[in-house]
N, C-alpha and C positions, 0 to 999 in steps of 0.2 A: 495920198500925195496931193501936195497944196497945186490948183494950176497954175502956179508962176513957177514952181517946181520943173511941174510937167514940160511948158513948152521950153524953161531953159535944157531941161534932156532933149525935148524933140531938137533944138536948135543945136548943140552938142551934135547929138548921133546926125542930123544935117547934114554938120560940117566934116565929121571924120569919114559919112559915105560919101559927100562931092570929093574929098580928097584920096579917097581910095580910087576911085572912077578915075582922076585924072591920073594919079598914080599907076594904074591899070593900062588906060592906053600908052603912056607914054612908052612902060614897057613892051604895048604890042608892037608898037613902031619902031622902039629902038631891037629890041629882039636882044637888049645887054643883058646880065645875069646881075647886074648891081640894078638896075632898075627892076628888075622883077623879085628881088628883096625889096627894094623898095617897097613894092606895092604888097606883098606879100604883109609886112609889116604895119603897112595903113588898113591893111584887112584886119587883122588882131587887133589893133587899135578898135575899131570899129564893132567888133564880133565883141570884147571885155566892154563895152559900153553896153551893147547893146544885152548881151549879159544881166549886168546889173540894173538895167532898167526893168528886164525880166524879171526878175527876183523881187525889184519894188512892187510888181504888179499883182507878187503871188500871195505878199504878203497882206 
């Protein structure tokens, strides 16, 4: 994998873990069941990236 590859992945997986994170408290504070889809969903987001970066790495 080229390194301009690499860091636009690290910066990718970056962003979908800082938004999970926020995603995550918001739901601890609100305690609503739509925001904890929410976050639940920014975690998959996050997990399928982080996934296929895995994959690049085994190959």
């Amino acid at each position: 994998m080229k390194a301009e590859n690499l860091a636009r992945l690290e910066t990718r997986l970056d962003r979908l873990w800082r938004e999970w994170l926020a995603a995550r408290a918001k739901a601890q504070a609100s305690q609503d069941i739509a925001d904890g889809v929410a976050a639940g969903r920014a975690w998959a987001r996050w997990l399928a990236e982080f996934e296929r970066s895995a994959q690049g790495d085994a190959a």
